[in-house]
N, C-alpha and C positions, 0 to 999 in steps of 0.2 A: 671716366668710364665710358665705354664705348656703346652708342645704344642701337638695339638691334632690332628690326621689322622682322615678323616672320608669317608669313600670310600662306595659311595650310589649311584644304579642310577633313584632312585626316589626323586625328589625334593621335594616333602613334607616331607619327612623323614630327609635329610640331613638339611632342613629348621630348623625342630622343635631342631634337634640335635643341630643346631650350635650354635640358641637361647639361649636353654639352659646349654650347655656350655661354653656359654662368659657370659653367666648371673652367672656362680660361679668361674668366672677368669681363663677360659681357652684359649690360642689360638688355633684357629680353622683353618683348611687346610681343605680342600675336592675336593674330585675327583667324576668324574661320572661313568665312566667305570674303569675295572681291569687295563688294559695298563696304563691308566694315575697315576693310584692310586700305582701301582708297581714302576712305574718312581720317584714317589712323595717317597715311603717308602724310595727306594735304595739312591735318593741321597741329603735327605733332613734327619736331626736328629728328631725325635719324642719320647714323652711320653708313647706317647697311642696310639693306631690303634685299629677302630671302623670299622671292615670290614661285609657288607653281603657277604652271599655265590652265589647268582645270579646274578652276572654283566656283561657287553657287553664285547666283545673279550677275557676276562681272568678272572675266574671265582675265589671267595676266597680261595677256598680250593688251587685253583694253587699257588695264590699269596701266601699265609702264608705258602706253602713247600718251595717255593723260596726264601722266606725271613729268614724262618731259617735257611736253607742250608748256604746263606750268611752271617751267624751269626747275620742277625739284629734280638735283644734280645727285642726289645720293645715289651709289655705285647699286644696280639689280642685279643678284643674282639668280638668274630664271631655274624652275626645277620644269624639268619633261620626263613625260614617258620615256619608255627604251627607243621607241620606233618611230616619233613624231621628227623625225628632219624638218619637215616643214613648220612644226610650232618652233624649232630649236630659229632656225632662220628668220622667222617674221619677230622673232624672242628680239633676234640682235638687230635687223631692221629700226624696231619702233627706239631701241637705247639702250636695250640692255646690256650690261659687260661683260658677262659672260655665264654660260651656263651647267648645268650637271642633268643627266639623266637619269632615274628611279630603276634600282635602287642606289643609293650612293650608302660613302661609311660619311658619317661624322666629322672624321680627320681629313676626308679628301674636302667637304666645304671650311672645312678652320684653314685649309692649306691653300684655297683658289679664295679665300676673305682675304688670307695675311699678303697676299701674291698683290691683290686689287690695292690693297692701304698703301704697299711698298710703291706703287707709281703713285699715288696719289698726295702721299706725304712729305712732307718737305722733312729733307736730312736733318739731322740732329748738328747744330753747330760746332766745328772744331776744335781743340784748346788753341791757345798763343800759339804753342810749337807747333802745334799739329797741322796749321789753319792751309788749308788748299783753297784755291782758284774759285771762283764761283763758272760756272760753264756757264755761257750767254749766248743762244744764236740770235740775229737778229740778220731779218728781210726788209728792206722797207722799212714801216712803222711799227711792225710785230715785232715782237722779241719774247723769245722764249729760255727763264731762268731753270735751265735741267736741274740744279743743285733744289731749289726751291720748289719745283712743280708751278712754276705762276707764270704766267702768259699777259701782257700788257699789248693793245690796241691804242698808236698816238697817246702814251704814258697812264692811259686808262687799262685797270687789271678786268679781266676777263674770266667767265670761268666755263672751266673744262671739264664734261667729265672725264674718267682716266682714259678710255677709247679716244676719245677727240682730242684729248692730247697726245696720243702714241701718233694719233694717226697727222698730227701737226708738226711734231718734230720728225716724223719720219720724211714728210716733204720738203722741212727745211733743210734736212741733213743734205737735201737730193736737187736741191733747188736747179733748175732750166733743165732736169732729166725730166724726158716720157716715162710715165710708171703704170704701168697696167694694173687693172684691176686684178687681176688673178694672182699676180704678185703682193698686192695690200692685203688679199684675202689671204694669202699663207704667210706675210711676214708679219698681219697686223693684228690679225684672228687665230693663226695658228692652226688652221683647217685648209681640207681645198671642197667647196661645195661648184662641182663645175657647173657655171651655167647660172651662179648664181649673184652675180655681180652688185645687184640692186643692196648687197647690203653696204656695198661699200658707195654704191650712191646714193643712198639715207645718211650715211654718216658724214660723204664729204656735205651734202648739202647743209646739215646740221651746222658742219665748222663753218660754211657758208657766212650762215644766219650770223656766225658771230665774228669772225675777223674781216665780212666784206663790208665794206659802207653799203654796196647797191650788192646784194647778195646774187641779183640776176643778171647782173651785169660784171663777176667777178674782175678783181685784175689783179691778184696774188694767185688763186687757186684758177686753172686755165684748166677748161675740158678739150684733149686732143679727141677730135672724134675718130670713133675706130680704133683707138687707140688707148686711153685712158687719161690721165691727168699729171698736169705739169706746173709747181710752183715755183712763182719768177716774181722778180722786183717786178712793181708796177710799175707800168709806161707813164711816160712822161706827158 
């Protein structure tokens, strides 16, 4: 069973959530304020994190910079107001993966949860007859298993949340192309925020941290200036 964060501090909201996430076999955790919901993320294991950006003493956006900094990898999905673009932005900056704006139904977050686990989880094994190919791309010492979702660095596995792996395989599939940011923001987000590029340089820097040896010194992930980003076998 799948266990679920839900950090709300409006109880009709956290109500209908809970309802409807034990109504499709989820367990449910929730918090009312940022403090307790932070407490709850660091030292409890979760699925999923259902965080708003407005809460008492510790606001989402703080929590979910804290939470990746500390590596917890579980998938956020941020709640905002109707009108805050800028919280929805700084939402996907600090790690979040993706978000819904208030008011939302029920079935639109059960459908953007199932959407997040389906990149995340590794396929259900073939039978004898059935069995197909495993997809393997591999740069360098990366290698990336698509059938598996796993990601190994010099045969050591790594981990990704679902974002920094779309956004991994999408540079492998592309390798020694220029790829603009504008482009990662509609092919990897699904949005166009013009102008607003910096989310997509929080995230490469993030994959940085984890498949560069010297992250400031890349040599898989290359920044064209002016231009955007190009991954390529490392030099020799």
């Amino acid at each position: 069973m799948k266990k679920v964060l839900v950090v709300d501090d409006e109880p009709s909201i956290v109500t209908l959530l809970t309802f409807n996430l034990e109504k499709e076999g989820y367990q449910v955790v929730s918090a009312s304020d940022g403090r307790e919901g932070l407490d709850l993320a660091l030292n409890q294991p979760f699925d999923f994190i259902i965080l708003d950006v407005m809460l008492p003493f510790m606001d989402g956006l703080e929590i979910t910079r804290t939470l990746r900094q500390e590596k917890i990898d579980a998938p956020i999905l941020m709640l905002t107001a109707k009108d805050d673009q800028i919280d929805r932005i700084l939402g996907l900056e600090m790690g979040a993966d993706d978000y819904l704006t208030k008011p939302f139904s029920p079935r639109e977050v059960l459908a953007r949860m199932k959407a997040i686990f389906r990149r995340m989880t590794p396929r259900q094994p073939q039978t004898v007859d059935e069995e197909l190919p495993t997809e393997i791309l591999r740069v360098g010492t990366i290698q990336a298993d698509l059938t598996n979702y796993q990601v190994t660095v010099q045969d050591l596995e790594i981990i990704l949340t679902p974002k920094e792996f779309e956004l991994l395989v999408y540079f492998m599939k592309r390798k020694d192309r220029v790829i603009s940011r504008d482009t990662l923001l509609d092919r990897i987000w699904k949005f166009d925020f013009a102008g607003q590029s910096r989310i997509v340089d929080v995230h490469v820097s993030h994959l940085r941290e984890k498949i560069e040896t010297d992250p400031k010194h890349p040599r898989y992930l290359k920044t064209v200036r002016g231009f955007g980003y190009k991954f390529q076998e490392p030099e020799a």
